[in-house]
Predicted model as a PDB file, atoms N, CA, C, CB and O in Angstrom, pLDDT in the B-factor column:
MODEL        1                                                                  
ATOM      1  N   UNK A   1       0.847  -1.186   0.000  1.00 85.00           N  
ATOM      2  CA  UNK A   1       0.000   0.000   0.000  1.00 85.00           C  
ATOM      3  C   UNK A   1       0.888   1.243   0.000  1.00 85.00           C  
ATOM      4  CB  UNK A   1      -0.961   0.002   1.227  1.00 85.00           C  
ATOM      5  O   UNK A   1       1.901   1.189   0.696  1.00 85.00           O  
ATOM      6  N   UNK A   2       0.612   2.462  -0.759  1.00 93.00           N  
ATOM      7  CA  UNK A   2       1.445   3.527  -0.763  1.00 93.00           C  
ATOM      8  C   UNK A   2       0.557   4.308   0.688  1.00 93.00           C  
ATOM      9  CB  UNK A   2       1.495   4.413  -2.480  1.00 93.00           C  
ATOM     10  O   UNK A   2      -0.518   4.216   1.279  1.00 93.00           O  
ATOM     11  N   UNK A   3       1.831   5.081   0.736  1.00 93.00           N  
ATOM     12  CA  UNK A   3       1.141   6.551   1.766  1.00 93.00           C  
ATOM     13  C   UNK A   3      -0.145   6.579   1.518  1.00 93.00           C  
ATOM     14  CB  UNK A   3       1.672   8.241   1.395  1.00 93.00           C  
ATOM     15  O   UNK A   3      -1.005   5.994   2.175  1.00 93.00           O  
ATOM     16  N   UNK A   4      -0.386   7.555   0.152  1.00 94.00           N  
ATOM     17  CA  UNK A   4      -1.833   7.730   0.163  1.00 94.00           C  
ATOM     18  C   UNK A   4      -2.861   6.972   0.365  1.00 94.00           C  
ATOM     19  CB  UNK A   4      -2.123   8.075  -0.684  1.00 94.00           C  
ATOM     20  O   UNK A   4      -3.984   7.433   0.568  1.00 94.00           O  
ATOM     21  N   UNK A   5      -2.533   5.463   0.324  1.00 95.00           N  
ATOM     22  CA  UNK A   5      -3.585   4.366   0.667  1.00 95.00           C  
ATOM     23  C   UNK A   5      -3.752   4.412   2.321  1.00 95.00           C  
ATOM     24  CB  UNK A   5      -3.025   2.738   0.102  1.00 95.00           C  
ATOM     25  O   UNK A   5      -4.836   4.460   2.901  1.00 95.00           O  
ATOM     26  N   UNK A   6      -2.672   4.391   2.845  1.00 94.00           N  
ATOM     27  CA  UNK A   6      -2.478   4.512   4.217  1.00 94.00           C  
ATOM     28  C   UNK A   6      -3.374   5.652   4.807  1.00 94.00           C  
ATOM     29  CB  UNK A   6      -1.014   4.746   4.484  1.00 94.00           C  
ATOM     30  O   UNK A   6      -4.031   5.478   5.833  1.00 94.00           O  
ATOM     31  N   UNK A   7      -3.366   6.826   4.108  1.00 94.00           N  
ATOM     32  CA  UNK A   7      -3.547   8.299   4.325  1.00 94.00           C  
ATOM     33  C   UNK A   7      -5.412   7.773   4.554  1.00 94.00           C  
ATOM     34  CB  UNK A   7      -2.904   9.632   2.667  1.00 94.00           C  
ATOM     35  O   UNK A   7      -6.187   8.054   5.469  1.00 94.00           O  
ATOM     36  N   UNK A   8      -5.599   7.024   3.434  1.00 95.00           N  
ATOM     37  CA  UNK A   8      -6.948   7.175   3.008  1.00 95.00           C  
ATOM     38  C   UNK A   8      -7.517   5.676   4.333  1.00 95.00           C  
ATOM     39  CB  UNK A   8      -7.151   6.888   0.821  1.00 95.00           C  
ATOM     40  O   UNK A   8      -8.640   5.330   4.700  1.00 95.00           O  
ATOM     41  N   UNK A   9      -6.766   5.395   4.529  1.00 95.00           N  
ATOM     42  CA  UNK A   9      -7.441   4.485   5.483  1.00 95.00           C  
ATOM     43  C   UNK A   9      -7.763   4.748   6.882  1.00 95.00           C  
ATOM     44  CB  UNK A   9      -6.763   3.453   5.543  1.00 95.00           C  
ATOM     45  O   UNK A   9      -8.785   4.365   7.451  1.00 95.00           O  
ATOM     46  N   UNK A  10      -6.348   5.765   7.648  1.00 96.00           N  
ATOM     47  CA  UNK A  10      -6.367   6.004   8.807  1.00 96.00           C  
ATOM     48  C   UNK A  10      -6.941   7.231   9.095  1.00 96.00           C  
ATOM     49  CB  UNK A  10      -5.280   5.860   9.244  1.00 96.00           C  
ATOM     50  O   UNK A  10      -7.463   7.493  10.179  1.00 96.00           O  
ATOM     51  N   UNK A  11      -6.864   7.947   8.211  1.00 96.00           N  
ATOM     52  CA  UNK A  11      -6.889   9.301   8.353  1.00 96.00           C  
ATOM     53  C   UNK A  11      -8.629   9.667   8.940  1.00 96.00           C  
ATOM     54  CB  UNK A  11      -6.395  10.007   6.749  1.00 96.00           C  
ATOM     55  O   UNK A  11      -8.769  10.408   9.913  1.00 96.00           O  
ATOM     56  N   UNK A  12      -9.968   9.008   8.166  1.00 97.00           N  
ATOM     57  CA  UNK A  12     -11.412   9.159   8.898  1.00 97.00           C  
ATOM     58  C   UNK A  12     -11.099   8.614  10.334  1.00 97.00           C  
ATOM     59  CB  UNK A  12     -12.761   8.198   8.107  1.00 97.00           C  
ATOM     60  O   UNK A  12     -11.610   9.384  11.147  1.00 97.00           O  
ATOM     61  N   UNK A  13     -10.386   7.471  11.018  1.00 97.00           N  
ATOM     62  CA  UNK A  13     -10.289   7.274  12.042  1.00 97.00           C  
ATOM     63  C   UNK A  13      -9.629   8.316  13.209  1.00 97.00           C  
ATOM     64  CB  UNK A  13      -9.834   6.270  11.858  1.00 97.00           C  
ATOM     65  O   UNK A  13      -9.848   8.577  14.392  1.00 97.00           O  
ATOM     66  N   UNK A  14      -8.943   8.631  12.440  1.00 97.00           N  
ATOM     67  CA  UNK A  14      -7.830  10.196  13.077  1.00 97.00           C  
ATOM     68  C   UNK A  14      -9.037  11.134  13.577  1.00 97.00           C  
ATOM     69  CB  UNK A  14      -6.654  11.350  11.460  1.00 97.00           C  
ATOM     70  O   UNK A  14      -9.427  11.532  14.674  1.00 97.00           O  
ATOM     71  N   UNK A  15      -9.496  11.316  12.044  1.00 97.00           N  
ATOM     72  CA  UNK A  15     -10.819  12.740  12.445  1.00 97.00           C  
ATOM     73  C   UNK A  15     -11.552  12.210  13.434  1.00 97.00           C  
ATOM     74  CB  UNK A  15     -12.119  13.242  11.121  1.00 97.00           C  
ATOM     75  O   UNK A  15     -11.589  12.778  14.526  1.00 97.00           O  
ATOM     76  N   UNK A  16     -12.207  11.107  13.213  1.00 98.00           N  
ATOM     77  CA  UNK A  16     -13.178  10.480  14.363  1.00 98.00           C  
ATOM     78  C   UNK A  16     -12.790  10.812  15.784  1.00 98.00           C  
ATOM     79  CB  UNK A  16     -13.197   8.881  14.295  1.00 98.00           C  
ATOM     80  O   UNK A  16     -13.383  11.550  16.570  1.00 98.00           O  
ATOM     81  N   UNK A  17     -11.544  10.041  15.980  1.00 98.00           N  
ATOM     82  CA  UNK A  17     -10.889  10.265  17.285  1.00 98.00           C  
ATOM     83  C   UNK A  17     -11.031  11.850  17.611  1.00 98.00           C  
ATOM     84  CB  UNK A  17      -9.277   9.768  17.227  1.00 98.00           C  
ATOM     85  O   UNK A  17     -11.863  12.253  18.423  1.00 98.00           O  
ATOM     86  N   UNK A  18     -10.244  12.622  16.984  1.00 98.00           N  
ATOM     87  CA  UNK A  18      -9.864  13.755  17.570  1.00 98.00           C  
ATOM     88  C   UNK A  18     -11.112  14.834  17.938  1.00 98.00           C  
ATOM     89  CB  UNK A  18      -8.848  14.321  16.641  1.00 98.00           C  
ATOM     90  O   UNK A  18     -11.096  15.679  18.834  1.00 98.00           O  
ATOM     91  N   UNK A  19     -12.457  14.482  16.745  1.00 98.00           N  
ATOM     92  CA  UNK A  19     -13.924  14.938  17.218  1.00 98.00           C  
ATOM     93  C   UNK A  19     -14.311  14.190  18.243  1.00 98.00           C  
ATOM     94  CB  UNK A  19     -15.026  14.832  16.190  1.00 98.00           C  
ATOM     95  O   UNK A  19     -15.230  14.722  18.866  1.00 98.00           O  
ATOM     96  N   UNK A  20     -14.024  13.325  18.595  1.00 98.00           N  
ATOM     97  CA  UNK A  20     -14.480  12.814  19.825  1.00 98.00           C  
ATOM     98  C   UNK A  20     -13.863  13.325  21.498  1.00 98.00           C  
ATOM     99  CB  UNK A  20     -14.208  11.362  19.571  1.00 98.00           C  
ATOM    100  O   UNK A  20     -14.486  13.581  22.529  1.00 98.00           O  
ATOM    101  N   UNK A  21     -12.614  13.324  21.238  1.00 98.00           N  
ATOM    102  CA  UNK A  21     -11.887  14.435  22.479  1.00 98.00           C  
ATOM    103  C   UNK A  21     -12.582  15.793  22.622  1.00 98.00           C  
ATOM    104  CB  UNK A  21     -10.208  14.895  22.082  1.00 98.00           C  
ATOM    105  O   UNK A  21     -12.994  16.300  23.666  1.00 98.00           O  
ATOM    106  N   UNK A  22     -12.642  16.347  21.222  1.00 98.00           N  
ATOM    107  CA  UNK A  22     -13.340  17.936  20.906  1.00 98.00           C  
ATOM    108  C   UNK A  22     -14.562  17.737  21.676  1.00 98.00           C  
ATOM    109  CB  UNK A  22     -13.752  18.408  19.097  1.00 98.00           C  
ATOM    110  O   UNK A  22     -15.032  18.658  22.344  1.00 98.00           O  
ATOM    111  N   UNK A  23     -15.171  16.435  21.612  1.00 98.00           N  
ATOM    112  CA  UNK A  23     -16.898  16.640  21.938  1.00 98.00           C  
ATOM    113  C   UNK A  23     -16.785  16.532  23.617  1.00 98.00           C  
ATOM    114  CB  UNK A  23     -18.161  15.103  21.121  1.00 98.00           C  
ATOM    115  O   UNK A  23     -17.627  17.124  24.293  1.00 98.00           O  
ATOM    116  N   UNK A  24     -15.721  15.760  24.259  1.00 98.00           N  
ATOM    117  CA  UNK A  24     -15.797  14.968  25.513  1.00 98.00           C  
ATOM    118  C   UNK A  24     -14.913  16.803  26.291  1.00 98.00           C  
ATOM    119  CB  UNK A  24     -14.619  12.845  25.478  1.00 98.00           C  
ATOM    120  O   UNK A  24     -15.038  17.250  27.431  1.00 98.00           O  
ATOM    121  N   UNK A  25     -14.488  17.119  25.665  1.00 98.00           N  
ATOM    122  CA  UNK A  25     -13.861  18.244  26.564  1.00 98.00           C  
ATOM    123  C   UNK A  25     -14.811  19.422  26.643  1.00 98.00           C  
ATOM    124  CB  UNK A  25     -12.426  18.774  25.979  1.00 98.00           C  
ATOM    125  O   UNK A  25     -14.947  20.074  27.678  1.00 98.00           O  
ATOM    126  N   UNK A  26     -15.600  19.728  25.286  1.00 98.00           N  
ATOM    127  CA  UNK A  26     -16.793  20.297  25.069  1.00 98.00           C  
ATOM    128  C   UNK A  26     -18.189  20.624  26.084  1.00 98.00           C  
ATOM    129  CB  UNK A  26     -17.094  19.561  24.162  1.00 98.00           C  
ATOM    130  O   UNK A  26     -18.737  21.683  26.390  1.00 98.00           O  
ATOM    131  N   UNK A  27     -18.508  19.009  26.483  1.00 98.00           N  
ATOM    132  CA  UNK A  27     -19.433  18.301  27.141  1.00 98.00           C  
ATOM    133  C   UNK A  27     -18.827  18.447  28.616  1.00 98.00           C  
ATOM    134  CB  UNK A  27     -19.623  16.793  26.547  1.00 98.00           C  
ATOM    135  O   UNK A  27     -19.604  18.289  29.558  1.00 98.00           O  
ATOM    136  N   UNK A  28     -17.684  18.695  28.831  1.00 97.00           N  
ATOM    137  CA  UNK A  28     -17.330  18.443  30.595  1.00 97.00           C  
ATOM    138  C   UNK A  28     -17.203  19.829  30.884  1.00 97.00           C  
ATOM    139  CB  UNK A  28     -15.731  17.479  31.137  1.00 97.00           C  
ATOM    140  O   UNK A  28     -17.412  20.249  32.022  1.00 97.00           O  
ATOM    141  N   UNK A  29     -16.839  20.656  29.839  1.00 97.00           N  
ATOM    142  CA  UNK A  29     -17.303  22.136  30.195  1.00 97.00           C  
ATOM    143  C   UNK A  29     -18.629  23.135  30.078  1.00 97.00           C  
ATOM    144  CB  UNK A  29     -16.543  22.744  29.588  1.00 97.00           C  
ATOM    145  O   UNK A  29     -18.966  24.285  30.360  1.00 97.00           O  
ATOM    146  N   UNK A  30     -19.003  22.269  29.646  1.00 97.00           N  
ATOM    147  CA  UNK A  30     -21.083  22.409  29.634  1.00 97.00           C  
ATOM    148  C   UNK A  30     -21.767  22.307  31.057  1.00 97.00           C  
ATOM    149  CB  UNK A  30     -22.009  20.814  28.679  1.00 97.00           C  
ATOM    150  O   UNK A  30     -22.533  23.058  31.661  1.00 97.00           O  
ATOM    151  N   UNK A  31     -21.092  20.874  31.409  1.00 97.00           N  
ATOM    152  CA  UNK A  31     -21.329  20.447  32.145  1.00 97.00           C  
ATOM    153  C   UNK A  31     -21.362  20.963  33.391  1.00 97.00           C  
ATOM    154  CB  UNK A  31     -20.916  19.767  31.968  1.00 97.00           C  
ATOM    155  O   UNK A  31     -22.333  21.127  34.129  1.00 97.00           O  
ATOM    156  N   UNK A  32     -19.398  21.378  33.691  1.00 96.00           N  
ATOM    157  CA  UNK A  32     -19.302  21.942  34.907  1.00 96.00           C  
ATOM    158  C   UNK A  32     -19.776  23.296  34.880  1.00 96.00           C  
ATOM    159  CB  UNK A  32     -18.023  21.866  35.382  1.00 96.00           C  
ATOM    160  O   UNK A  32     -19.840  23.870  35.967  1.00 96.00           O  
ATOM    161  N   UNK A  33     -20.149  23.963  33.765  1.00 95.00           N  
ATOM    162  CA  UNK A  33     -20.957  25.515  34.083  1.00 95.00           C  
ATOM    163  C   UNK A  33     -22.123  25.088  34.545  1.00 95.00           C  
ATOM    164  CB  UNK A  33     -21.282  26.626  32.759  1.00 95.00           C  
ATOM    165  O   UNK A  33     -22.665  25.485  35.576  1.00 95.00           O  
ATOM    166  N   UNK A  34     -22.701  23.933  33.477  1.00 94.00           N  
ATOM    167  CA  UNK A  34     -24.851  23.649  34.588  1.00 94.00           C  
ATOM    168  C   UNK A  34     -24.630  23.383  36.027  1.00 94.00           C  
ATOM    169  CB  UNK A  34     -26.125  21.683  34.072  1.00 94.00           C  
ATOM    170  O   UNK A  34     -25.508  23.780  36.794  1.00 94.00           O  
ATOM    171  N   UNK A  35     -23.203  22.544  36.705  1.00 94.00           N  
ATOM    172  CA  UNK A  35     -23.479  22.210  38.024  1.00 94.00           C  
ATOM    173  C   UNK A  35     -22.795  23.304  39.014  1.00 94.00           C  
ATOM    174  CB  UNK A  35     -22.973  20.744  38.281  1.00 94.00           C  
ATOM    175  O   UNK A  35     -22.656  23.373  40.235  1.00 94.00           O  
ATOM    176  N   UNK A  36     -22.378  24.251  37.745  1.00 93.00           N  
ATOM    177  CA  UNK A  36     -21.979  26.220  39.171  1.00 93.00           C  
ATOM    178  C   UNK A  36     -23.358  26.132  38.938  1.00 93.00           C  
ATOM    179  CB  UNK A  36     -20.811  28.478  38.545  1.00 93.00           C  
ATOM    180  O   UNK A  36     -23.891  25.663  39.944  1.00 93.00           O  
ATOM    181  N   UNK A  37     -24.283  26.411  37.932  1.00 92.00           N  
ATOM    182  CA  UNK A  37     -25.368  27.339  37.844  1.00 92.00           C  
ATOM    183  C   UNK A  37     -26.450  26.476  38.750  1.00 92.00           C  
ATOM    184  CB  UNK A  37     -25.846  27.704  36.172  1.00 92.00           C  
ATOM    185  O   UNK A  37     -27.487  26.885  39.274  1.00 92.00           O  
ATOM    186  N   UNK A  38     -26.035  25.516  38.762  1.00 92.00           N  
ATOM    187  CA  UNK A  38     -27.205  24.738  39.699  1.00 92.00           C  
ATOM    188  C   UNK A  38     -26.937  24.627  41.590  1.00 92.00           C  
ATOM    189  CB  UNK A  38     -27.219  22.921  39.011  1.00 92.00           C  
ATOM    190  O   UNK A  38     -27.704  24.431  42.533  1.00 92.00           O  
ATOM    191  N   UNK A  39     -25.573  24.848  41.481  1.00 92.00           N  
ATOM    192  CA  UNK A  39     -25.529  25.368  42.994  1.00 92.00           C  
ATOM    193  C   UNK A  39     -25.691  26.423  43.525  1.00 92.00           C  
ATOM    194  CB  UNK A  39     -24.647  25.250  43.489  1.00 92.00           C  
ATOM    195  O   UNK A  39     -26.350  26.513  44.561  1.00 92.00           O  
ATOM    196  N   UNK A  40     -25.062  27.584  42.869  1.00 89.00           N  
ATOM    197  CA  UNK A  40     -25.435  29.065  42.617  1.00 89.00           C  
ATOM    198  C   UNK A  40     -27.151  29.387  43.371  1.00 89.00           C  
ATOM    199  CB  UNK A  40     -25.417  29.317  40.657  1.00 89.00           C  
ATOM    200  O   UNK A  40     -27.444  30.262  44.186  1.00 89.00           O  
ATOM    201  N   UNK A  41     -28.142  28.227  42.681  1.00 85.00           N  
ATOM    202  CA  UNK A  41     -29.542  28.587  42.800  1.00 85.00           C  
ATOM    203  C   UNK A  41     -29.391  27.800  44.055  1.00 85.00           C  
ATOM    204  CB  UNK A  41     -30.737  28.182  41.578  1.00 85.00           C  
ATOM    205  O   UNK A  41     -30.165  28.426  44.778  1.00 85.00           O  
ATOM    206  N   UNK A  42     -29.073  27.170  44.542  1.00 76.00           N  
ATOM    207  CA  UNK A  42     -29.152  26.287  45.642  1.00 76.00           C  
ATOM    208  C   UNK A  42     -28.946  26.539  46.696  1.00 76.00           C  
ATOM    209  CB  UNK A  42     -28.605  25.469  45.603  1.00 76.00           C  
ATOM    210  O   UNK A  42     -29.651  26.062  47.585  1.00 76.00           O  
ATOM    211  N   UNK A  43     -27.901  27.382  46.968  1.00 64.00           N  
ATOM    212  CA  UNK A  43     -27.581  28.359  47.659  1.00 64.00           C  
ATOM    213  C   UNK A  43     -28.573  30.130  48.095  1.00 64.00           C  
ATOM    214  CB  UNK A  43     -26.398  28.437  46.922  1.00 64.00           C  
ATOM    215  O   UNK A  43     -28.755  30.857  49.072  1.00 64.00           O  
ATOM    216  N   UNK A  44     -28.850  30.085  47.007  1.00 56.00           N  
ATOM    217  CA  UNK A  44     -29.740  31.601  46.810  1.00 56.00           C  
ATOM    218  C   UNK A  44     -31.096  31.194  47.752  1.00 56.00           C  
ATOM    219  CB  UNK A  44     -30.299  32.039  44.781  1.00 56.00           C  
ATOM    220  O   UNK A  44     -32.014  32.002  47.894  1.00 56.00           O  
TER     221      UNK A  44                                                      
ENDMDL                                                                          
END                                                                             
């Protein structure tokens, strides 16, 4: 297989992966703002 075969094989798995970190770091900072904003009221 040349590079570009290589390129063309790994490379959707690459993107996959690296949107998936993007989404999981995304999601844990969503996250920890709803559980300030939900203590915030909890407190009040």
């Amino acid at each position: 297989m040349s590079t570009l075969d290589w390129l063309g094989v790994v490379g959707p798995y690459a993107i996959f992966f690296v949107m998936l970190i993007v989404y999981y770091v995304w999601e844990g900072r969503r996250e920890r703002a709803l559980r300030e904003q939900y203590e915030e009221g909890e407190h009040a």
